[in-house]
Chimera marker file (.cmm) of the C-alpha trace (Angstrom):
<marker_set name="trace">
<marker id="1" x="35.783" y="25.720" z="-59.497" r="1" g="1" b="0" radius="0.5"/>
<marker id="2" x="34.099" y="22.230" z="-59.418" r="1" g="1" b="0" radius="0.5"/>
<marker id="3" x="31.355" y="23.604" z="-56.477" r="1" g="1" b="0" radius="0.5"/>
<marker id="4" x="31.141" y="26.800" z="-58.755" r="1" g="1" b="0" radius="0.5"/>
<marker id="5" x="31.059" y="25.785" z="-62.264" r="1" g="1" b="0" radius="0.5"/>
<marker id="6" x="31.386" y="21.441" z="-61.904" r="1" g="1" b="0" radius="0.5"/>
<marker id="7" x="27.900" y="19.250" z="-62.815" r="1" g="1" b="0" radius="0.5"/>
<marker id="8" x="25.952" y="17.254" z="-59.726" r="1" g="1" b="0" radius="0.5"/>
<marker id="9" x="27.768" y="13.648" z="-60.260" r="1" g="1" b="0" radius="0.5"/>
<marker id="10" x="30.327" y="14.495" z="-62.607" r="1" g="1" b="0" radius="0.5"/>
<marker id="11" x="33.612" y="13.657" z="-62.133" r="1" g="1" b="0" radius="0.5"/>
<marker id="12" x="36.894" y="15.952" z="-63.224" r="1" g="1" b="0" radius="0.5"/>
<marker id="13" x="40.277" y="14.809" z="-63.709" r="1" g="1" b="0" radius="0.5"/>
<marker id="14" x="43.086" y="17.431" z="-62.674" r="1" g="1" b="0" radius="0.5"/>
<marker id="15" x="46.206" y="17.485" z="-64.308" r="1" g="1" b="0" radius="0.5"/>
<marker id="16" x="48.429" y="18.907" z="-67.624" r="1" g="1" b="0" radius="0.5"/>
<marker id="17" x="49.833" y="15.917" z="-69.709" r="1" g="1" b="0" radius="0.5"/>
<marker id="18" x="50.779" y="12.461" z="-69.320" r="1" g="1" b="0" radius="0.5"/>
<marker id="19" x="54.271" y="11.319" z="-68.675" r="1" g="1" b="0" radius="0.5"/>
<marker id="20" x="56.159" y="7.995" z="-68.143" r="1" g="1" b="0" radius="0.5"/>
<marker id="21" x="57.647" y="7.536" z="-64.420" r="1" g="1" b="0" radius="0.5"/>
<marker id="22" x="60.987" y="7.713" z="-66.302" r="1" g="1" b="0" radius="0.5"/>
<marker id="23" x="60.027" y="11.446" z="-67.693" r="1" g="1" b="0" radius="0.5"/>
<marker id="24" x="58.550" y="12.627" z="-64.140" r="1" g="1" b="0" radius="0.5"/>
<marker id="25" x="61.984" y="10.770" z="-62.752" r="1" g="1" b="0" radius="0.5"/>
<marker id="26" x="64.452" y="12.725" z="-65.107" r="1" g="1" b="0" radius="0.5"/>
<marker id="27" x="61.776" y="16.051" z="-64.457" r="1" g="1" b="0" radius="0.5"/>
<marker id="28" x="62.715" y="15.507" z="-61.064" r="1" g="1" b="0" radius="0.5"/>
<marker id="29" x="66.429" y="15.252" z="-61.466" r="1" g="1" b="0" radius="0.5"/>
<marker id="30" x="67.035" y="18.159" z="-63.604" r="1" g="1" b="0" radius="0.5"/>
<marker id="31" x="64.947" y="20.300" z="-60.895" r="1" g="1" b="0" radius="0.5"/>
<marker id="32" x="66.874" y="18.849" z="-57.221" r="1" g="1" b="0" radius="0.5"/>
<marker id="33" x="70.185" y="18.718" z="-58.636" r="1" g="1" b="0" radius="0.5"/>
<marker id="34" x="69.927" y="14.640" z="-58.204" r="1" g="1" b="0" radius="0.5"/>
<marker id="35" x="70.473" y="11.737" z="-60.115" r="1" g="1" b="0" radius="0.5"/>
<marker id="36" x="67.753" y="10.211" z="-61.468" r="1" g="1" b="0" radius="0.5"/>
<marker id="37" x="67.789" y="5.946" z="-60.791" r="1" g="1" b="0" radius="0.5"/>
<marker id="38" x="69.802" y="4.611" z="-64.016" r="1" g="1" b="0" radius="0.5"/>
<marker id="39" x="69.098" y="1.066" z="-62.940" r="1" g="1" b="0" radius="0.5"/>
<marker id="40" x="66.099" y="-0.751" z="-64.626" r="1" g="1" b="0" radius="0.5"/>
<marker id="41" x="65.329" y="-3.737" z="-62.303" r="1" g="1" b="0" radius="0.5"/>
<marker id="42" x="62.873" y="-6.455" z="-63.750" r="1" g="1" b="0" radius="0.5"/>
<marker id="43" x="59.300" y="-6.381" z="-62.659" r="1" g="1" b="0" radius="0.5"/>
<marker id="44" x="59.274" y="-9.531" z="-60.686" r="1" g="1" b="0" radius="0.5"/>
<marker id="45" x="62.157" y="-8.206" z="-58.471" r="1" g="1" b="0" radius="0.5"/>
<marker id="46" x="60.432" y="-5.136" z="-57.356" r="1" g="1" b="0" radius="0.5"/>
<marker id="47" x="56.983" y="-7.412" z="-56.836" r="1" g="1" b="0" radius="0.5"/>
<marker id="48" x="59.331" y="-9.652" z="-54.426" r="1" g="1" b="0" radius="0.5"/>
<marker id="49" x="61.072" y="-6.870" z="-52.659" r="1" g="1" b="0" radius="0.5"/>
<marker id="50" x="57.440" y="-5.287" z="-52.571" r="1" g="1" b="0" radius="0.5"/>
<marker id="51" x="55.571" y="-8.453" z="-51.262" r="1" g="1" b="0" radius="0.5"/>
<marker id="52" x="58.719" y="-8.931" z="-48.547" r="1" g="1" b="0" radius="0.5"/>
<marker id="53" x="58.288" y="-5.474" z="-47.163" r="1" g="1" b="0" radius="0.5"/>
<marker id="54" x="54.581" y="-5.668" z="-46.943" r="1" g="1" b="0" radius="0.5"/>
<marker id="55" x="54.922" y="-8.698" z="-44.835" r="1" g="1" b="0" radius="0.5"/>
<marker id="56" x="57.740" y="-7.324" z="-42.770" r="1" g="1" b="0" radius="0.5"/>
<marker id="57" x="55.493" y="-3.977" z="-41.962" r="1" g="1" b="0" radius="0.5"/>
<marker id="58" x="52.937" y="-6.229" z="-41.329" r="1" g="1" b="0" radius="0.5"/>
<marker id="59" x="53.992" y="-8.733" z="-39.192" r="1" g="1" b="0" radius="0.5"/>
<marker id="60" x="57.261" y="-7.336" z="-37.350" r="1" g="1" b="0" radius="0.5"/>
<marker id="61" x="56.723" y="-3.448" z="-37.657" r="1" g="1" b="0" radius="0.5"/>
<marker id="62" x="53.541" y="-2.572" z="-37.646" r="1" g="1" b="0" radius="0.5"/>
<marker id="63" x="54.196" y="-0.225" z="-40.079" r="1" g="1" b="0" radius="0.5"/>
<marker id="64" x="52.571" y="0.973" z="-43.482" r="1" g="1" b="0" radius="0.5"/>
<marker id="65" x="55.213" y="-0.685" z="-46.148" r="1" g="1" b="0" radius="0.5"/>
<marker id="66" x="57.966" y="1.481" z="-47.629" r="1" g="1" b="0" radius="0.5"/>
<marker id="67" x="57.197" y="-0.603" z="-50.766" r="1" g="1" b="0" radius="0.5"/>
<marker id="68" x="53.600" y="-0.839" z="-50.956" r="1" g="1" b="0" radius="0.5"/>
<marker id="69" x="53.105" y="-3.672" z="-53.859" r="1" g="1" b="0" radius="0.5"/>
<marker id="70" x="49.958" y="-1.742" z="-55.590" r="1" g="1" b="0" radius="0.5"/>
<marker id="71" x="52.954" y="1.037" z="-56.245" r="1" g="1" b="0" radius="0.5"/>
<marker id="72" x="54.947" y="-1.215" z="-58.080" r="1" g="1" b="0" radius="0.5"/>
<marker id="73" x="51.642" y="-2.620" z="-60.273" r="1" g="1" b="0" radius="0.5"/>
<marker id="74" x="51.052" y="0.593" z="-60.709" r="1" g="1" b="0" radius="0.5"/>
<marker id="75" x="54.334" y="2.224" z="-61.591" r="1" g="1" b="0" radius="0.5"/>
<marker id="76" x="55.070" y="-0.057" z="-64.605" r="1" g="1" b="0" radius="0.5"/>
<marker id="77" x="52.193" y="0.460" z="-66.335" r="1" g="1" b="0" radius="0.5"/>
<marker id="78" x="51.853" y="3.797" z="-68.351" r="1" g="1" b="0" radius="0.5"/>
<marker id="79" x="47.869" y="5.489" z="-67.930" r="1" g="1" b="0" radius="0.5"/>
<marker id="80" x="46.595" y="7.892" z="-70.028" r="1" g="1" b="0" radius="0.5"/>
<marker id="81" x="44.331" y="10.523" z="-68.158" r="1" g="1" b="0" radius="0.5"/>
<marker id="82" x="42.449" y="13.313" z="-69.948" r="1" g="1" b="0" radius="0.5"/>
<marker id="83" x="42.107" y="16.457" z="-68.115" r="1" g="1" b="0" radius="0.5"/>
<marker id="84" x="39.936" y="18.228" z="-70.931" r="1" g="1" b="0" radius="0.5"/>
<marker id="85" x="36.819" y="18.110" z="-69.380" r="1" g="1" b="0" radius="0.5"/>
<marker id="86" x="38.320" y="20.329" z="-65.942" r="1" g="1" b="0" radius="0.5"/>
<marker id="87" x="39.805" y="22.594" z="-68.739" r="1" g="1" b="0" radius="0.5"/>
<marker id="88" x="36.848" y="23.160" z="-70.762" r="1" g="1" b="0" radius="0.5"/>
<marker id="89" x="33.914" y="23.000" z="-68.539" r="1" g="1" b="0" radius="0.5"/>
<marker id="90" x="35.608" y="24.473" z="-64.967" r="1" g="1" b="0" radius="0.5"/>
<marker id="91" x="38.141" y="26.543" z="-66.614" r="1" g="1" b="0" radius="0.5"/>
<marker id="92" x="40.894" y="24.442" z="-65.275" r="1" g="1" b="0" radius="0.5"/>
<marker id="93" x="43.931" y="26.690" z="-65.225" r="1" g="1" b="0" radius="0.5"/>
<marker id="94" x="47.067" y="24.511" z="-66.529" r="1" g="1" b="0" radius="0.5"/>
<marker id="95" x="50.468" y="25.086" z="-64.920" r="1" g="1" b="0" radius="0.5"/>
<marker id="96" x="53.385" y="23.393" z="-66.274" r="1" g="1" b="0" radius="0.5"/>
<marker id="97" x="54.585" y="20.136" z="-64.906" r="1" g="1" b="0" radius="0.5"/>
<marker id="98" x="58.266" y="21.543" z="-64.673" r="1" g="1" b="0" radius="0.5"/>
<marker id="99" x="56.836" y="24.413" z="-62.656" r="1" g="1" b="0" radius="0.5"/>
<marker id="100" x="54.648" y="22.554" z="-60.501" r="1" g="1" b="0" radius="0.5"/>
<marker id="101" x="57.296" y="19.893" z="-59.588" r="1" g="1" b="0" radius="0.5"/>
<marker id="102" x="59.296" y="23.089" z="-58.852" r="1" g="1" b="0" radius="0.5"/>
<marker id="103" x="56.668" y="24.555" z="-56.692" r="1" g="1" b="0" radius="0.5"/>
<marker id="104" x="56.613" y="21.273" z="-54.972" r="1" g="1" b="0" radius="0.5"/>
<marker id="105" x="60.345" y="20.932" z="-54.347" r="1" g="1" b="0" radius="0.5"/>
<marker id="106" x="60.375" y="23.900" z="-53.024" r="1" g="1" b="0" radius="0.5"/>
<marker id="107" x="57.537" y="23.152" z="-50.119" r="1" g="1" b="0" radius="0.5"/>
<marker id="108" x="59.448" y="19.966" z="-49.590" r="1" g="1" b="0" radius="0.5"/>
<marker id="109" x="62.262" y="21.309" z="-48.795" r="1" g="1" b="0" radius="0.5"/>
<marker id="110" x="60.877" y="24.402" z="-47.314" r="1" g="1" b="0" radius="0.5"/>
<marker id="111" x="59.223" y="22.004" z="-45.299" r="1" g="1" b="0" radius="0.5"/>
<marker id="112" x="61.758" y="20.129" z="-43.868" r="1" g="1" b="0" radius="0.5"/>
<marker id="113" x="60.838" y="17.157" z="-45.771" r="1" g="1" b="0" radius="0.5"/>
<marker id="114" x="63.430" y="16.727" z="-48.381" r="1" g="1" b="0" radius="0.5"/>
<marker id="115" x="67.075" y="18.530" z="-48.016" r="1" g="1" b="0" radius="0.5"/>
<link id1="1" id2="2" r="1" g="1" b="0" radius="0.2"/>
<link id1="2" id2="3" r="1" g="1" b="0" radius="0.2"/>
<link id1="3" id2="4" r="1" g="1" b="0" radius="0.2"/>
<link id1="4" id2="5" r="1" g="1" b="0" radius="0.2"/>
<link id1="5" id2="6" r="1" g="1" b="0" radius="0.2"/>
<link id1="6" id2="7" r="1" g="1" b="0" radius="0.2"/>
<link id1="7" id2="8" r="1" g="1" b="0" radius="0.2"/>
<link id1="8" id2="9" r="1" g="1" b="0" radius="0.2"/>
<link id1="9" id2="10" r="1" g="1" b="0" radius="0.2"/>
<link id1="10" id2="11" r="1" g="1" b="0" radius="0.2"/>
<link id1="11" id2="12" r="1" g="1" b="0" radius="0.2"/>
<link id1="12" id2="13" r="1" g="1" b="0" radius="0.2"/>
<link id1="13" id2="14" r="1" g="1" b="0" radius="0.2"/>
<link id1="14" id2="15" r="1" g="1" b="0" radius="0.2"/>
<link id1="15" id2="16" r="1" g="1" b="0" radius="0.2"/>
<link id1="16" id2="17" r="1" g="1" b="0" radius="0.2"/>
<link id1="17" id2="18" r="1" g="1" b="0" radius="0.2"/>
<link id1="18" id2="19" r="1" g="1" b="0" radius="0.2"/>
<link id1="19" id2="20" r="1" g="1" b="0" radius="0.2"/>
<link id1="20" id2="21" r="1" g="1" b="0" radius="0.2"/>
<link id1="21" id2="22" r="1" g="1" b="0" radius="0.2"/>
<link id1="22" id2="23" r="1" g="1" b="0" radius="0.2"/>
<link id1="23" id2="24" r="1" g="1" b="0" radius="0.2"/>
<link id1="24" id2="25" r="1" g="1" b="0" radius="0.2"/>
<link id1="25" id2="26" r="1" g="1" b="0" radius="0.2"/>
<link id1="26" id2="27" r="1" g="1" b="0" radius="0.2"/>
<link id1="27" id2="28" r="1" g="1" b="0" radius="0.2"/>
<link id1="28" id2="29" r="1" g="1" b="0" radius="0.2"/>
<link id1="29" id2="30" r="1" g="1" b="0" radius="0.2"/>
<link id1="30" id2="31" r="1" g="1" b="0" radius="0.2"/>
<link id1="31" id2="32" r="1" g="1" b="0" radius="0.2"/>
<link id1="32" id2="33" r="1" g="1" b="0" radius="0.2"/>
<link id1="33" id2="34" r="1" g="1" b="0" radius="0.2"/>
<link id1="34" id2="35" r="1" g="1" b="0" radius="0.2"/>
<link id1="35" id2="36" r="1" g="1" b="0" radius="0.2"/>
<link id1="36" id2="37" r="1" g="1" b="0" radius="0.2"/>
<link id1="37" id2="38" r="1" g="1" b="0" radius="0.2"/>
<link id1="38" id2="39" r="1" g="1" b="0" radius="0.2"/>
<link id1="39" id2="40" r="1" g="1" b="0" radius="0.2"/>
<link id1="40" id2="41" r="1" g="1" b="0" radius="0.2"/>
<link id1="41" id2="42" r="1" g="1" b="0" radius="0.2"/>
<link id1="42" id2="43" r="1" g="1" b="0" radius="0.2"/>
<link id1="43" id2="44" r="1" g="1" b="0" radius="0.2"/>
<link id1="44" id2="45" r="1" g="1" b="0" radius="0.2"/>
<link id1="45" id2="46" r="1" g="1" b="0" radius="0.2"/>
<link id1="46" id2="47" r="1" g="1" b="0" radius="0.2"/>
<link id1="47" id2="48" r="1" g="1" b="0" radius="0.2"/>
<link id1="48" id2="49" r="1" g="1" b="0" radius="0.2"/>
<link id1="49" id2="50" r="1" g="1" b="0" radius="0.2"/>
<link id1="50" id2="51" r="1" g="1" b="0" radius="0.2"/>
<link id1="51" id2="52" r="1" g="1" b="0" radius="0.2"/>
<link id1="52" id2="53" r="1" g="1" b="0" radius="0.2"/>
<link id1="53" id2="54" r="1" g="1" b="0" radius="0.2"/>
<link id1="54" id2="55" r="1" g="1" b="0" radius="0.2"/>
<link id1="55" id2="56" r="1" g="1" b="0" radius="0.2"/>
<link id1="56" id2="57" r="1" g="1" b="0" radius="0.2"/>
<link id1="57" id2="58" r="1" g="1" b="0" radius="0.2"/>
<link id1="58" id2="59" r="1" g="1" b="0" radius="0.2"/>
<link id1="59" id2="60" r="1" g="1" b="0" radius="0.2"/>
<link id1="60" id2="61" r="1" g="1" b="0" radius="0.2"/>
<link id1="61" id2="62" r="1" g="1" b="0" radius="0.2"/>
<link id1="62" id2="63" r="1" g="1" b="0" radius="0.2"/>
<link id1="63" id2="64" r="1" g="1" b="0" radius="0.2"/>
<link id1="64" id2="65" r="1" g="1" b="0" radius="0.2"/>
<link id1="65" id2="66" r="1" g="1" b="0" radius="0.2"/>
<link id1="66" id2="67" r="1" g="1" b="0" radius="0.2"/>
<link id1="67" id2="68" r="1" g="1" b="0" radius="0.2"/>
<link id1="68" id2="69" r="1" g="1" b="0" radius="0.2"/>
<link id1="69" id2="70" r="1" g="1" b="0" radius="0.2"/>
<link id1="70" id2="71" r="1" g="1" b="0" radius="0.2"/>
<link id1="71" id2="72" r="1" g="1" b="0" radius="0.2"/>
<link id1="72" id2="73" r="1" g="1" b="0" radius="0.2"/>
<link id1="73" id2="74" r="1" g="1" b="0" radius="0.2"/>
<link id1="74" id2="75" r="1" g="1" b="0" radius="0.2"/>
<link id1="75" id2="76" r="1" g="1" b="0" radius="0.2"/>
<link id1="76" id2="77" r="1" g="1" b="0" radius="0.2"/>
<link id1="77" id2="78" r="1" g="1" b="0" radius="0.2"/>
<link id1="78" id2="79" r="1" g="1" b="0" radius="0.2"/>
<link id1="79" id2="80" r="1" g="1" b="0" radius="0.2"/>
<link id1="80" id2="81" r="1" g="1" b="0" radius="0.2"/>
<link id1="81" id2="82" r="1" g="1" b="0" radius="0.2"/>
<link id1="82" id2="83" r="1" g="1" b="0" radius="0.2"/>
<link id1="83" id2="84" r="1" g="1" b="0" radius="0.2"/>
<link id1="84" id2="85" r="1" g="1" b="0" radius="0.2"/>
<link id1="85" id2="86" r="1" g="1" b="0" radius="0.2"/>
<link id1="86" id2="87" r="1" g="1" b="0" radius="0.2"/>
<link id1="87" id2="88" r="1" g="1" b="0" radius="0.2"/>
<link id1="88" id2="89" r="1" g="1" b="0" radius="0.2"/>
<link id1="89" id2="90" r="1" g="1" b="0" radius="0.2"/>
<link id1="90" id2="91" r="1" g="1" b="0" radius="0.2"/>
<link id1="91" id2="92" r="1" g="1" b="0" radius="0.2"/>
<link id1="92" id2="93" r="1" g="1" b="0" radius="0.2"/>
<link id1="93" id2="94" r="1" g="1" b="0" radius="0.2"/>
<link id1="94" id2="95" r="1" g="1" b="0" radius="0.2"/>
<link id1="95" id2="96" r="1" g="1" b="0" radius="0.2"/>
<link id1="96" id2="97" r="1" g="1" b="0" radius="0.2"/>
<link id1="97" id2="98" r="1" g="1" b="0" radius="0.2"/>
<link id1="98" id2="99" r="1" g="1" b="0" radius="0.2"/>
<link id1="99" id2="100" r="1" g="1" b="0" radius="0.2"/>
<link id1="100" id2="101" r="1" g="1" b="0" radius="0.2"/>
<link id1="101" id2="102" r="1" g="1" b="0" radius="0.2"/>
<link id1="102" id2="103" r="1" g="1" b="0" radius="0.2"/>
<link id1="103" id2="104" r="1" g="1" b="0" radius="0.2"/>
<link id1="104" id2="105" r="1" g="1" b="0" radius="0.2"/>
<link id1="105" id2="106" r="1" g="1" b="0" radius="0.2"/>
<link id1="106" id2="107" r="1" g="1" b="0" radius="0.2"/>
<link id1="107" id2="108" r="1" g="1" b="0" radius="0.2"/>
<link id1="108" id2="109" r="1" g="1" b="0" radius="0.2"/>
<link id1="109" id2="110" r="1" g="1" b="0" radius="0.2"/>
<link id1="110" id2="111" r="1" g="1" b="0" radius="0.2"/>
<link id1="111" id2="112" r="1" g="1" b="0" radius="0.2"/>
<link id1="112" id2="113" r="1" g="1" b="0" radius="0.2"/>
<link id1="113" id2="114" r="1" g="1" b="0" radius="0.2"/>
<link id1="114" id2="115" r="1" g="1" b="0" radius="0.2"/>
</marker_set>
């Protein structure tokens, strides 16, 4: 749609409608079957668990961090993203979250990613 109908330079957000981690979380649950985390840690304890695993991947593992501490700097702080512009001027089609996060637990597991 963008190379069809999108402006040279322009830039298009894609999405439906904005929701807290918690919502997308509890989303989530209701879809797998799971629990959704109950426990609310404070901000600096994720930061230090973050920071730790960064410098364990790092230095010891060589691997990319399980806790990557932009994730956590990100996760606590709630955007606001308009998709209107994709919608009106590229004709956007808008899909339910709930269906989408469906569709995508389905791959997942399909997959062989996620049981």
């Amino acid at each position: 749609m963008a190379l069809e109908k999108g402006r040279i330079g322009e830039r298009y957000l894609l999405g439906n409608r904005n929701l807290t981690l918690k919502q997308i979380l509890d989303l989530l649950a209701r879809i797998t079957g799971l629990p959704a985390p109950r426990i609310r840690i404070p901000i600096w304890v994720a930061l230090a668990a973050a920071r730790a695993d960064e410098f364990v991947a790092k230095r010891v593992t060589g691997k990319p961090p399980r806790i990557p501490v932009a994730a956590v700097k990100t996760a606590r702080q709630f955007r606001h993203f308009d998709c209107s512009k994709a919608v009106n001027e590229l004709g956007l089609p808008q899909t339910s979250v709930e269906k989408a996060l469906e569709d995508a637990v389905r791959w997942f597991r399909e997959n062989g990613y996620a049981s």
